[in-house]
Each structure stands twice: as C-alpha cells, then as structure tokens.
VEXZAMAR-417331 format. One record per residue (C-alpha): residue number from 1; residue in three letters; y negated, z, x. Coordinates in nm, 2 decimals. Last residue first. Layout:
# residues N
node nr:NUM, rest:ALA, c2:Y, c3:Z, c1:X
...
# end
This chain:
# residues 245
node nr:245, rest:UNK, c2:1.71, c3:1.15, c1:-0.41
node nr:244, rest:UNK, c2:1.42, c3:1.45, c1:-0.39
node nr:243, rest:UNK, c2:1.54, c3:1.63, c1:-0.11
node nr:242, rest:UNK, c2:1.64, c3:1.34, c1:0.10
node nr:241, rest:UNK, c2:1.25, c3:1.24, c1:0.12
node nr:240, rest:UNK, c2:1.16, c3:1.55, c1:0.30
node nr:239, rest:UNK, c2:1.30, c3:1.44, c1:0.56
node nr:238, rest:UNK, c2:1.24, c3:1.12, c1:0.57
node nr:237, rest:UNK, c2:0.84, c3:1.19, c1:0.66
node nr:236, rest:UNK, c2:0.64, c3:1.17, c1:0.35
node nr:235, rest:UNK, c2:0.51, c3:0.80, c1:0.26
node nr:234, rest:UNK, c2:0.29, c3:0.53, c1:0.31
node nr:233, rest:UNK, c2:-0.01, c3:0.66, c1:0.44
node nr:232, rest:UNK, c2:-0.37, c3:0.58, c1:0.46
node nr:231, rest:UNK, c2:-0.49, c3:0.67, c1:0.82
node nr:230, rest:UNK, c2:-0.26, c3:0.75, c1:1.13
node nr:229, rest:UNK, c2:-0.38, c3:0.69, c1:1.46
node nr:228, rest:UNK, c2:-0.27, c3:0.39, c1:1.76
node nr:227, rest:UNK, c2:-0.50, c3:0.39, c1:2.03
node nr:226, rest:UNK, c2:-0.29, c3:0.57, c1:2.26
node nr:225, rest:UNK, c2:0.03, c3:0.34, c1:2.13
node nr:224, rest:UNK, c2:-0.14, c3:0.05, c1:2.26
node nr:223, rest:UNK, c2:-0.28, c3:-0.22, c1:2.00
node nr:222, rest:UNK, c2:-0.16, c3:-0.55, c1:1.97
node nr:221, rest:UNK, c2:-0.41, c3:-0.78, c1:1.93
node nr:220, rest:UNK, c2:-0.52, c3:-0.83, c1:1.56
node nr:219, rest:UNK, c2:-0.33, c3:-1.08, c1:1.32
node nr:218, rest:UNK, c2:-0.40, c3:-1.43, c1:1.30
node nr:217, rest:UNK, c2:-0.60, c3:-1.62, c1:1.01
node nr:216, rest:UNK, c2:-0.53, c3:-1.99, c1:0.97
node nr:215, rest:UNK, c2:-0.45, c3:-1.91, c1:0.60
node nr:214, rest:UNK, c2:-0.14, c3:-2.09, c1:0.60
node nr:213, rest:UNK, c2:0.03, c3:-2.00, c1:0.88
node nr:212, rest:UNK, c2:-0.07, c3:-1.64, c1:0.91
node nr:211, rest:UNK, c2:0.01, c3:-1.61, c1:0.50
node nr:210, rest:UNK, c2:0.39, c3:-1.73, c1:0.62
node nr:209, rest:UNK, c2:0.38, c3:-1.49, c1:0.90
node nr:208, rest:UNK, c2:0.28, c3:-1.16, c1:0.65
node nr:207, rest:UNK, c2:0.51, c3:-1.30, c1:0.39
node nr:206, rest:UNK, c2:0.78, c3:-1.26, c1:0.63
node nr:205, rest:UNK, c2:0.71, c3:-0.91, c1:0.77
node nr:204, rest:UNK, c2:0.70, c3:-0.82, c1:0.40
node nr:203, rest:UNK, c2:0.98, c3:-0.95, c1:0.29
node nr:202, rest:UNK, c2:1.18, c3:-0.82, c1:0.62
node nr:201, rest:UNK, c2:1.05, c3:-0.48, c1:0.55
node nr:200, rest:UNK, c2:1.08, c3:-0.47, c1:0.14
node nr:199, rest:UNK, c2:1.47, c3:-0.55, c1:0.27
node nr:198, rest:UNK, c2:1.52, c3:-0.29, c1:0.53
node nr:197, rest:UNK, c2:1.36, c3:-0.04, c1:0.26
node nr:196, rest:UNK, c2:1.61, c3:-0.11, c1:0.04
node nr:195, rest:UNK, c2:1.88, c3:-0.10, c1:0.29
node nr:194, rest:UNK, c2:1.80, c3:0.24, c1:0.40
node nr:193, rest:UNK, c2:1.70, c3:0.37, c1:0.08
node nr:192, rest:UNK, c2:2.07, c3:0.26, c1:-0.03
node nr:191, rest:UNK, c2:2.24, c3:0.43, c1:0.24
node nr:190, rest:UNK, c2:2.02, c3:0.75, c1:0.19
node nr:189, rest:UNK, c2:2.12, c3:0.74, c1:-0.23
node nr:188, rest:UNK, c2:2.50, c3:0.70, c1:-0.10
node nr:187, rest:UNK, c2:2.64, c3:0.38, c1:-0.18
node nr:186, rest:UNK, c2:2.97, c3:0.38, c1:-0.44
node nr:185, rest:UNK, c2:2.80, c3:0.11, c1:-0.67
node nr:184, rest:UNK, c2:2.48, c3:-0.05, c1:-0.55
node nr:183, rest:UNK, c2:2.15, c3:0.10, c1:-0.57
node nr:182, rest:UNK, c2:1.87, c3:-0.11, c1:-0.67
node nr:181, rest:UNK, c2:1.58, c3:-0.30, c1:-0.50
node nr:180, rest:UNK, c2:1.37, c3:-0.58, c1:-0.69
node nr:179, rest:UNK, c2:1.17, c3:-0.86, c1:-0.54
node nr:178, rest:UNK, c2:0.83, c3:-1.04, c1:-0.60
node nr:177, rest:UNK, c2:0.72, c3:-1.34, c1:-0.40
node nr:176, rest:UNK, c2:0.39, c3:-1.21, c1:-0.17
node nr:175, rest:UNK, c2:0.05, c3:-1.19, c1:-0.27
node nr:174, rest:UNK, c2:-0.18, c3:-1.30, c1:-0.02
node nr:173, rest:UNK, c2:-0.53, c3:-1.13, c1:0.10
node nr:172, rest:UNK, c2:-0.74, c3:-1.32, c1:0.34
node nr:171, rest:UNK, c2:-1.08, c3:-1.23, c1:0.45
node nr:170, rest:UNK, c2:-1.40, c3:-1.46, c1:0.56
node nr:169, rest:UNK, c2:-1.64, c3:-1.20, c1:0.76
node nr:168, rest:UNK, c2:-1.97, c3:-1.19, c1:0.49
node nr:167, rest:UNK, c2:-2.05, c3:-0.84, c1:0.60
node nr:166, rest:UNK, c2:-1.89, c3:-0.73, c1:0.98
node nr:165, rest:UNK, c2:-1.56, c3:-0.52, c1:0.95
node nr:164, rest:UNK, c2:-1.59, c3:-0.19, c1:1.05
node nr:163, rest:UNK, c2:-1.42, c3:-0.10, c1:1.41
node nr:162, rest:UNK, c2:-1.20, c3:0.23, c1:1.41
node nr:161, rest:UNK, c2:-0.90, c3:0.04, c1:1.48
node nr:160, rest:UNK, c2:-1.09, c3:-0.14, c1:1.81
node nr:159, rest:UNK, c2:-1.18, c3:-0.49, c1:1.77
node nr:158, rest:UNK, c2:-0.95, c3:-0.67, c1:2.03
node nr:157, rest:UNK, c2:-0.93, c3:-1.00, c1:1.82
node nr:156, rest:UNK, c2:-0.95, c3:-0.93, c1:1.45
node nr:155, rest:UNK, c2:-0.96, c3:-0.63, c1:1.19
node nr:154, rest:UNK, c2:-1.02, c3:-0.67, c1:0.82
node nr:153, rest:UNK, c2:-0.96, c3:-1.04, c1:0.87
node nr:152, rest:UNK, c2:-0.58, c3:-1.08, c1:0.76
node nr:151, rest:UNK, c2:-0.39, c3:-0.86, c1:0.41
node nr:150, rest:UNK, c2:-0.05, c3:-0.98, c1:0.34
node nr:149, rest:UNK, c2:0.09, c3:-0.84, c1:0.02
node nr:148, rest:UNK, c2:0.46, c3:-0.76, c1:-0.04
node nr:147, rest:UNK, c2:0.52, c3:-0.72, c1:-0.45
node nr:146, rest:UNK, c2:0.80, c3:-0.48, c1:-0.53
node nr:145, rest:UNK, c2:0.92, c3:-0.46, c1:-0.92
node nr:144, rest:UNK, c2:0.91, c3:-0.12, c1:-1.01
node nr:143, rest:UNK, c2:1.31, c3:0.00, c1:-1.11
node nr:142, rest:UNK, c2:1.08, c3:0.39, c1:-1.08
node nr:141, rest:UNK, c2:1.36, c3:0.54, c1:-0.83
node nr:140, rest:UNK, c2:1.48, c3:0.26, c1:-0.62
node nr:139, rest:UNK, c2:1.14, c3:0.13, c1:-0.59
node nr:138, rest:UNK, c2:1.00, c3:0.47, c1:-0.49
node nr:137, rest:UNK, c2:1.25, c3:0.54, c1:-0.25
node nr:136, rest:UNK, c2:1.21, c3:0.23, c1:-0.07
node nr:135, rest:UNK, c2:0.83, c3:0.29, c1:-0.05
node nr:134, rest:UNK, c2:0.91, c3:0.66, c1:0.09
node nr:133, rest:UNK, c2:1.11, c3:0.44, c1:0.39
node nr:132, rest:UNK, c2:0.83, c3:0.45, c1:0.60
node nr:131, rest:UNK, c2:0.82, c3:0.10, c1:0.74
node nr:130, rest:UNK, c2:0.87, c3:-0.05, c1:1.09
node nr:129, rest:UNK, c2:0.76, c3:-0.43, c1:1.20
node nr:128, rest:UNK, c2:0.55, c3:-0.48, c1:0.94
node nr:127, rest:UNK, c2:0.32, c3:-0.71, c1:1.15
node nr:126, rest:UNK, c2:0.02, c3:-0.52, c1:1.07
node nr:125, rest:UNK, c2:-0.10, c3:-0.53, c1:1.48
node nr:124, rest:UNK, c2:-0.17, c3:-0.16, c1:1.42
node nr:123, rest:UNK, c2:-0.31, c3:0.12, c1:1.14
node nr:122, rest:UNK, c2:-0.03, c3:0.37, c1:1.03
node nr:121, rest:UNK, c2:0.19, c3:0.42, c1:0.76
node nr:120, rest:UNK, c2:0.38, c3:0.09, c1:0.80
node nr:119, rest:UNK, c2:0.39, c3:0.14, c1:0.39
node nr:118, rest:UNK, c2:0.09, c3:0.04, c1:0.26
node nr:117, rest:UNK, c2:0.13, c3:0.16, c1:-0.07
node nr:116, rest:UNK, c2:-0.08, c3:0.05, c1:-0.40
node nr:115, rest:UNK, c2:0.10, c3:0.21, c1:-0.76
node nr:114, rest:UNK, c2:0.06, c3:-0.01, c1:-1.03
node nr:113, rest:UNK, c2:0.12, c3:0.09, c1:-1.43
node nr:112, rest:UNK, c2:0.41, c3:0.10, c1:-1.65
node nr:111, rest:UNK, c2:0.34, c3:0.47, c1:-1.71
node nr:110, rest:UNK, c2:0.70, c3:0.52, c1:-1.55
node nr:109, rest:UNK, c2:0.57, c3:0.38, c1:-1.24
node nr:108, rest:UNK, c2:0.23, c3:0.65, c1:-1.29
node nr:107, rest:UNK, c2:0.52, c3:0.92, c1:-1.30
node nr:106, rest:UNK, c2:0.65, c3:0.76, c1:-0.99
node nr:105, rest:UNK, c2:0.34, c3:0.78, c1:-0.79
node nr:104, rest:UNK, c2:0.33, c3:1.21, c1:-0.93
node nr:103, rest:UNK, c2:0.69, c3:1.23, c1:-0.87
node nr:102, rest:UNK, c2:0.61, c3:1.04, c1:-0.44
node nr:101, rest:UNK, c2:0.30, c3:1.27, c1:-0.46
node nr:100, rest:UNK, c2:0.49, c3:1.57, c1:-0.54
node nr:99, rest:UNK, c2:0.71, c3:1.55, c1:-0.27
node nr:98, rest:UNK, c2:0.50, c3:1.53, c1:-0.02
node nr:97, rest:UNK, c2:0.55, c3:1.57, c1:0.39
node nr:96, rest:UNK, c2:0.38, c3:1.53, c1:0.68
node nr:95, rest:UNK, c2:0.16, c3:1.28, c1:0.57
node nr:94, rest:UNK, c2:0.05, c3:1.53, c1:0.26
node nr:93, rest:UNK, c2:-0.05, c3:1.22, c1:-0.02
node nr:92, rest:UNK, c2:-0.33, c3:1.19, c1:-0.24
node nr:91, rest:UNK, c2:-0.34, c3:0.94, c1:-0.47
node nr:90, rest:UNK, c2:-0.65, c3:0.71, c1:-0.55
node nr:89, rest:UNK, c2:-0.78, c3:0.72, c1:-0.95
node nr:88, rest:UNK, c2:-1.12, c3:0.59, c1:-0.86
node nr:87, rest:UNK, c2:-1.29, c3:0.93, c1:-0.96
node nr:86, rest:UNK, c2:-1.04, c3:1.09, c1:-0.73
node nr:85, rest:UNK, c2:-1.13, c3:0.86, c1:-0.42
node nr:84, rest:UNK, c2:-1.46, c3:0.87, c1:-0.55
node nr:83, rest:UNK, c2:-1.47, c3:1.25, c1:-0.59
node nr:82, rest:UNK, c2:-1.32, c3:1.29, c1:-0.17
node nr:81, rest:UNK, c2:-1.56, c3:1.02, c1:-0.04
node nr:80, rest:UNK, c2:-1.83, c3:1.28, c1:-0.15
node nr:79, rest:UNK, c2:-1.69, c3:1.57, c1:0.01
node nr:78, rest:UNK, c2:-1.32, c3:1.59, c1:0.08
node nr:77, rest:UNK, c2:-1.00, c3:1.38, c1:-0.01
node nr:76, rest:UNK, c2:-1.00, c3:1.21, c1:0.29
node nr:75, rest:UNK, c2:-0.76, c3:1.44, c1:0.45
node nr:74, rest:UNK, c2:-0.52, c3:1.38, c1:0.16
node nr:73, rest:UNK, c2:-0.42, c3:1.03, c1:0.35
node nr:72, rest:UNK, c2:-0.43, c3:0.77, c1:0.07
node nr:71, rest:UNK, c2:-0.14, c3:0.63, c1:-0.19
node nr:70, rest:UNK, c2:-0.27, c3:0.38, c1:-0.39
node nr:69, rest:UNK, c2:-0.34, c3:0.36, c1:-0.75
node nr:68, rest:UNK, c2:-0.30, c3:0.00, c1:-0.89
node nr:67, rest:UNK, c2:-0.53, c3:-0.23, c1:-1.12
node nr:66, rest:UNK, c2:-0.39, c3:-0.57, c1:-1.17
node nr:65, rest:UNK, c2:-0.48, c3:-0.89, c1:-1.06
node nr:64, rest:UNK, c2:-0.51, c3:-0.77, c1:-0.71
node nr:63, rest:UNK, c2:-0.80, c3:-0.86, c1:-0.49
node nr:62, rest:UNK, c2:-1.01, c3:-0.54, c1:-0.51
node nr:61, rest:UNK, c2:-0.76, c3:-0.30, c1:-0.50
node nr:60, rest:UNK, c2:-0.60, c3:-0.49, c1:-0.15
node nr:59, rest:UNK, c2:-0.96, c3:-0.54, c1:-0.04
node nr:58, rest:UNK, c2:-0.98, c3:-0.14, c1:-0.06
node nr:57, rest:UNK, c2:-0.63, c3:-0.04, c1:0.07
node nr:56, rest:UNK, c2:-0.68, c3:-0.26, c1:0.39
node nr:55, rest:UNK, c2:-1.05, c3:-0.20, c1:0.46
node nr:54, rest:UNK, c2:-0.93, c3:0.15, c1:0.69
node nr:53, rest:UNK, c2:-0.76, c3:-0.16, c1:0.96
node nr:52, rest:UNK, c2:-0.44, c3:-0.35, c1:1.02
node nr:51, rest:UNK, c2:-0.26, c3:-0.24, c1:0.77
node nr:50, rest:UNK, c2:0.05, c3:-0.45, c1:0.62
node nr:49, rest:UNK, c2:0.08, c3:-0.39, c1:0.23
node nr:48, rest:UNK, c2:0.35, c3:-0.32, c1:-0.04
node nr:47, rest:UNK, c2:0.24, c3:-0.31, c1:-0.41
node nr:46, rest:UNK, c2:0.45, c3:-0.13, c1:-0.61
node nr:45, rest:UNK, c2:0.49, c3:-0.28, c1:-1.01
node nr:44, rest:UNK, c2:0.57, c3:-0.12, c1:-1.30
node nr:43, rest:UNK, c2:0.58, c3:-0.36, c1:-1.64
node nr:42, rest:UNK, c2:0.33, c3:-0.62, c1:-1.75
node nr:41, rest:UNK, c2:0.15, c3:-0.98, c1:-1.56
node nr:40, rest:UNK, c2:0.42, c3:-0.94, c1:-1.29
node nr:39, rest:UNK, c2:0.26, c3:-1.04, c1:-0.98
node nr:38, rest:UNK, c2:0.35, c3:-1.37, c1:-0.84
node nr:37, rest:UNK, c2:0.11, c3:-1.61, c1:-1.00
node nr:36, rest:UNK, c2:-0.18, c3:-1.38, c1:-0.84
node nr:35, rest:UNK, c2:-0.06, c3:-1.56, c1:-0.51
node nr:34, rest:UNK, c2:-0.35, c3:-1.66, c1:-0.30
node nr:33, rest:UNK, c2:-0.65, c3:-1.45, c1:-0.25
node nr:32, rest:UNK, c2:-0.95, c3:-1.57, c1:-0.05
node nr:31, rest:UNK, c2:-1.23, c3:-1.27, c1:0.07
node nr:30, rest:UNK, c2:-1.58, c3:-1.37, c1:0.14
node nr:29, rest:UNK, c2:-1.68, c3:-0.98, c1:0.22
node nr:28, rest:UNK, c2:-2.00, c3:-0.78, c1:0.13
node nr:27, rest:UNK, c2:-1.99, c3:-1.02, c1:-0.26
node nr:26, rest:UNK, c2:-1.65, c3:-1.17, c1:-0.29
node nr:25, rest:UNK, c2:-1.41, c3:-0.84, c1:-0.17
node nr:24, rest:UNK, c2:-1.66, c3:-0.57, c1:-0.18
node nr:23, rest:UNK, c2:-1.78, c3:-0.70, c1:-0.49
node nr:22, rest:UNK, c2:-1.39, c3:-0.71, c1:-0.68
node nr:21, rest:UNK, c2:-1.35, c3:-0.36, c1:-0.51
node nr:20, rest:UNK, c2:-1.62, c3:-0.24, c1:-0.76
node nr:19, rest:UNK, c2:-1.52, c3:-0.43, c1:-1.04
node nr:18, rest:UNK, c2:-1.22, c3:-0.22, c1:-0.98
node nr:17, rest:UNK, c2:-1.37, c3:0.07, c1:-0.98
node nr:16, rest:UNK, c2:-1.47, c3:0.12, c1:-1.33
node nr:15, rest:UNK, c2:-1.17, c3:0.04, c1:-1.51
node nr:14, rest:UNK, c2:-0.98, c3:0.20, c1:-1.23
node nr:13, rest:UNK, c2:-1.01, c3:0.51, c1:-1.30
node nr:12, rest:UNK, c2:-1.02, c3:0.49, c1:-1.70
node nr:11, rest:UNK, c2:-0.67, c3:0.48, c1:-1.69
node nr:10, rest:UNK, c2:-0.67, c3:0.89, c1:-1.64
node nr:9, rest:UNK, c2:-0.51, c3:0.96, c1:-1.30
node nr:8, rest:UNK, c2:-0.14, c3:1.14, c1:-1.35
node nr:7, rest:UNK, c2:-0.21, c3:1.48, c1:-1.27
node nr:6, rest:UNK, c2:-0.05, c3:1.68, c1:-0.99
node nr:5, rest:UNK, c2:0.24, c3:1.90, c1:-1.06
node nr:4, rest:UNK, c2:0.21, c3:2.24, c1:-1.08
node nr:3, rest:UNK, c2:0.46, c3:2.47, c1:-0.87
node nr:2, rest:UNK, c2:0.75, c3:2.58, c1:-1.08
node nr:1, rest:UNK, c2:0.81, c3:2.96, c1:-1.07
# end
C-alpha cells in the first residue's frame, strides 16, 4: 500500500506570514537586503542559505522577494510553534532521513513556487564549508533555479548558538547570482548530485565572503564541535537520498 504523501501547503500560507517576517526583519530587527534583482521574478526557485543561528530561516522569509517554504526540523512541529509553522506553510523534514519531504519540496518546485533550504544542516561559523547534498538533489530534480543567500548578524562574536539576537541589532541578508545544475550525459545520478552540490557549495561559500566584504558584517567565531547541534535541516542523510534518484 502506498504511504500518503504530505500536502502541498495551501498559497494562502504565506500570504499572511510574510508580512509577518517583513516586521521581524525592519520592525524587531534593522535588516538590509541586497540582491532582489537576482531572484527570478517567475518559475521554481531553491533558496540556499548559510546558518549561523534559529533567526536564519525567518529573516531569510522575511527578506525575500518571493514567498518560499523552507524545510524545518519536524521536532518543531509541536504545540503552538508547531500550527504556525504549518499555518505558515514551513515543511517538515525527518533529519535522519525523508523521502517524502524532498517529493513533497519538489511537488511545491513543480508548482512554480519557492522552496527555502539552508543546506549546511546545522547551526556554525555559516561559512558553507560542507552541504547536505539533498539541496543538489532537489535542483537536479525540480530544473529550480538556485539562489545562494548570505545571512550575517543573527549570531555574532562568541554569542553562544542558542543566543537570541537582541531587537534593533542591524542584519544583513544578500541574494546571491542565480545558477542552474543539470545532469550531464553518461554521469550517474550520485556523480551528478556530487558535482551539483560541489557547485551550490562553492557559490554559496562565495557569496557568503563577498556579502562579508561589503556589508562590514563578519561571521560568528568558530564554534567547537561540542557546541555544535542540529536545527533547521537541509536534507535527509545520503542515504536515503540514492533511493529516490
């Protein structure tokens, strides 16, 4: 018997939360966004962000020209956080494994809408060192456009990665040069995610250093790897991932 798949959020989700995110980003926060010119004004499009701290996915919503559903922990799902997450549209996603979220962020591809990943997967220095390679995936799969996004403020110094963000803290969020991932002929569907998810990596990484040097705004200390947790994820571990190429 086929399981269920989940539903494809309503539009209606974001029409009310993203003025919402708009007042966390201008009115608790004075965010600036650079970029808008780069995202695709139709058509699907993945946005790819660092993380440095829980703010990430929010100020991301907030500052995009476009509404997008992002891809959030399903532990959060619960109690009153849990019905705005779902009121606002948010995906939920096993970390430790989920096909059906990856169908159900590639149905709302196919919908022409956004779907918000941050795709390091866990909270650090948001350098983009590593990536999950779910984000690859979903680009290959969904021919979305990828948009990199640099996100600075919403942790600073040696603030731990629990610390909330103090109101009226100036934040940065940058939308990176678009790019498009495809499979090339006689690759293998894992040597293509590979290299796709290689190149969102280095254009992300990049965008990240070139938003650092114009916006003034450095990324976090380094954290060490007992301090490091997972929050909003990217993606499914690989594993999983092969069985749905």
């Amino acid at each position: 018997m086929t399981e269920p798949q989940p539903a494809v959020p309503g539009r209606w989700t974001t029409a009310w939360s993203r003025p919402v995110g708009w007042l966390l980003d201008h009115v608790a926060y004075r965010t600036s966004v650079t970029g808008r010119a780069n995202v695709p004004a139709t058509g699907p499009v993945i946005f790819a962000g660092n993380h440095i701290s829980f703010l990430d996915g929010p100020v991301m919503f907030g500052a995009a020209p476009r509404p997008m559903h992002i891809l959030v922990k399903k532990e959060l799902f619960t109690g009153f956080l849990g019905l705005v997450l779902t009121a606002s549209g948010q995906l939920a996603v096993d970390r430790a494994g989920d096909r059906a979220a990856l169908q159900t962020a590639k149905r709302v591809l196919a919908a022409g809408r956004c779907v918000g990943i941050l795709p390091e997967g866990t909270r650090g220095s948001g350098e983009a060192a590593a990536i999950n390679n779910g984000v690859a995936w979903l680009a290959l799969n969904s021919g979305a456009t990828v948009v990199p996004v640099a996100i600075l403020g919403t942790r600073v110094g040696d603030e731990h990665l629990d610390a909330v963000p103090r109101l009226r803290r100036r934040l940065h969020v940058s939308f990176g040069g678009a790019l498009n991932v495809s499979r090339r002929p006689g690759e293998t569907g894992r040597v293509s995610m590979d290299r796709a998810g290689t190149e969102i990596r280095a254009a992300l990484a990049r965008h990240v250093q070139d938003s650092i040097t114009y916006s003034g705004q450095p990324l976090p200390d380094a954290d060490s790897p007992q301090e490091r947790h997972e929050a909003v994820a990217g993606t499914p571990a690989d594993h999983h991932l092969r069985k749905v190429q």
